[in-house]
N, C-alpha and C positions, 0 to 999 in steps of 0.2 A: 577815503571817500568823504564826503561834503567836510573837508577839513578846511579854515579858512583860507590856505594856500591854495586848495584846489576850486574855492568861491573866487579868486581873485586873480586867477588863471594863471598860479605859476604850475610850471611843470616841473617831474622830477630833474630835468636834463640840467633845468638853470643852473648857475652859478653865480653864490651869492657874491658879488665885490663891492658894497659896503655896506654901511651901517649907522644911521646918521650920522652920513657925510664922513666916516671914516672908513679909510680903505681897508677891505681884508685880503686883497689879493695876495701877499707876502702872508697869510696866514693860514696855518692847518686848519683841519675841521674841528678837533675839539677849541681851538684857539675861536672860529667864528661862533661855534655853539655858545660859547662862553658870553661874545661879546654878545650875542644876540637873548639871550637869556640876563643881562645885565641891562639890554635896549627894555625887555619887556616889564622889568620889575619898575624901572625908573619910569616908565609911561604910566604903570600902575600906581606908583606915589606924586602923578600931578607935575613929573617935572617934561619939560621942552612943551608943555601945555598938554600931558595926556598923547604926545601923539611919537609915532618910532616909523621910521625914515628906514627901508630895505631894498636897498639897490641889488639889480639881478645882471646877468648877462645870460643872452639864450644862444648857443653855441649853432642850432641848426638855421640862424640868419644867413648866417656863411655859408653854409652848407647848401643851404639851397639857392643862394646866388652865384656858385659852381656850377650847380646844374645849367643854369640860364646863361650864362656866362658867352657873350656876342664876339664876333670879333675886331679886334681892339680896344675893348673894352678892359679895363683892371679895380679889381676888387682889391680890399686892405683890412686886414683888423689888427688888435693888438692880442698880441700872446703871454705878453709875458710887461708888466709896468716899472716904473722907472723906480730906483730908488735904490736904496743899501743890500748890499748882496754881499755882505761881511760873513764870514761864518763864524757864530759864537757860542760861546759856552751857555749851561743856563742861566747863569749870573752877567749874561750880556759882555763877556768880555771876549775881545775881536782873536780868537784862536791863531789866525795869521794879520796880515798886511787886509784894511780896510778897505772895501774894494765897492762901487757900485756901477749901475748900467742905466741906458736911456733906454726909453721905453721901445721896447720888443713886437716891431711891427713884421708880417709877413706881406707880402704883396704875391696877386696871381692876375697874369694877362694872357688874354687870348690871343696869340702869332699870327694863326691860322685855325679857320673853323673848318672842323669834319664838314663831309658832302651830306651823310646819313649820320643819324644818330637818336636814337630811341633809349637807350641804354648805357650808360656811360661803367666807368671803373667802379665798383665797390668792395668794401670791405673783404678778402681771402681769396680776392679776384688776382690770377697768375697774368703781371703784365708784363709785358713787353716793351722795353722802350731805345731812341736813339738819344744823346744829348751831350750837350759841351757844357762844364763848368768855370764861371768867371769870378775871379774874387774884385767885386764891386771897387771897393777901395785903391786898388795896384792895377786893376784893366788887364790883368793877367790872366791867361788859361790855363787851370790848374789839372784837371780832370776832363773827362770825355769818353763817350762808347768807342771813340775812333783814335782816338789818342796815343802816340807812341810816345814812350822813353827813350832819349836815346836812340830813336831810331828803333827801338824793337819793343815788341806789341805788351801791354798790361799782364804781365804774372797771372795766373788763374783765368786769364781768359779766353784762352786756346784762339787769339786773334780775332773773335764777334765783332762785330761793327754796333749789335746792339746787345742788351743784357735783360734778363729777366728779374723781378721779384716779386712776394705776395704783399702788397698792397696793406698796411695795414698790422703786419703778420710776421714780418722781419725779426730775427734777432735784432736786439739792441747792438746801436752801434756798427749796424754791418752797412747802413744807408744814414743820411740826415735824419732826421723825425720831420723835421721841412717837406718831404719828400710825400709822407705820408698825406699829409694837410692840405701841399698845393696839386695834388694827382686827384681827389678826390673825383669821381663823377666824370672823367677827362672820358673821352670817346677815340674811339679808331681814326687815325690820322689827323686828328686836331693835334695843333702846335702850342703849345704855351711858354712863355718867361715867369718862371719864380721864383720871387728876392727872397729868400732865407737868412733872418736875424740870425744873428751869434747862437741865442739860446736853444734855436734848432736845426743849429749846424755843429759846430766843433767849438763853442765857447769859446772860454778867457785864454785857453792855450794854443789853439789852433793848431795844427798840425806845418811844423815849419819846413819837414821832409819832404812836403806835396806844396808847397807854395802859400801855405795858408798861414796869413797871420793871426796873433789871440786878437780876440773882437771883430771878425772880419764877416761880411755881408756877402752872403754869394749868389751868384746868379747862375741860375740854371734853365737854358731853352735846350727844352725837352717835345721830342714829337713819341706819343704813343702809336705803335706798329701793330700789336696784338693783347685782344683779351683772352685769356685762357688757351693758347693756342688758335684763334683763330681772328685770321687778319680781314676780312669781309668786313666793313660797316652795316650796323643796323639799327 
């Protein structure tokens, strides 16, 4: 309380990505404490003229341009920035093959708008949904609720047409994290397309068994069926 952060209305939620003018996004928390703790001494000895530069990002921009979200309309932010994504030792040396990525955009469009809707998906909410998956790149159909292999229905899915999960709540790895991000606030029977960057899809390896290449962009139009069990819009 009256701390200068909360005089200058950052909130706890922000995220800091830089620091005069240098990016901390590729950086941990003691890593940004650090540089920011370095911004405040150097403003204290008179240099950049007294004055430190703290760039924020506030995550519930997005969040609530979901909510709002018209149809045909599409939202975009960045997830994840461009740059060297090498893994190294602490002595900066590149542990494998040098590796980096362009900037990690998500995109979310509305297909089709709900007729009702007061309430959308959130967080531990059991959804229900129908959808095909496209990998951007090759215009290929990788995945789908309705999907056969070979002619015979997905393993584990006793033949559904659509599948369920908690929103949010997932084991890792059992869904995109994509999934998580562009369902957000989604309402009963609205239809959405969303582009899912590499970084929250299947990364640098892709899965080559399902059609997915390393660095591939997927698209997914998804229509939500039911919240919690129950398919009524409200």
């Amino acid at each position: 309380p009256n701390s200068t952060a909360q005089l200058m209305g950052v909130k706890k939620d922000f995220v800091v990505i830089g620091v005069n003018r240098v990016s901390t996004e590729r950086t941990d928390s003691a890593g940004v404490q650090l540089m920011v703790s370095r911004a405040v001494k150097a403003a204290k000895n008179e240099e950049n003229g007294g004055k430190m530069e703290i760039r924020f990002r506030d995550p519930s921009i997005f969040q609530d341009r979901l909510r709002t979200l018209s149809d045909g309309e599409s939202i975009t932010t960045t997830v994840a920035p461009s740059g060297d994504t090498t893994q190294r030792t602490k002595k900066g040396i590149a542990k494998e093959e040098v590796t980096s990525q362009a900037d990690q955009k998500i995109t979310v469009s509305q297909l089709k708008a709900p007729i009702l809707c007061t309430q959308g998906a959130e967080t531990g909410d059991l959804i229900e949904i129908s959808y095909v998956g496209t990998v951007v790149e090759t215009g290929a159909v990788f995945d789908g609720s309705t999907i056969k292999i070979n002619g015979e229905a997905v393993p584990g899915r006793g033949g559904d047409i659509t599948i369920f999960f908690v929103l949010n709540k997932q084991p890792f790895n059992q869904f995109p994290p994509g999934w998580n991000v562009g369902m957000e606030s989604m309402c009963i029977g609205e239809r959405r397309r969303i582009l899912v960057p590499p970084v929250l899809a299947y990364g640098s390896k892709g899965v080559p068994r399902r059609g997915i290449p390393p660095d591939a962009t997927l698209q997914y139009d998804v229509t939500l069926i039911s919240i919690n069990g129950l398919a009524v819009p409200k």
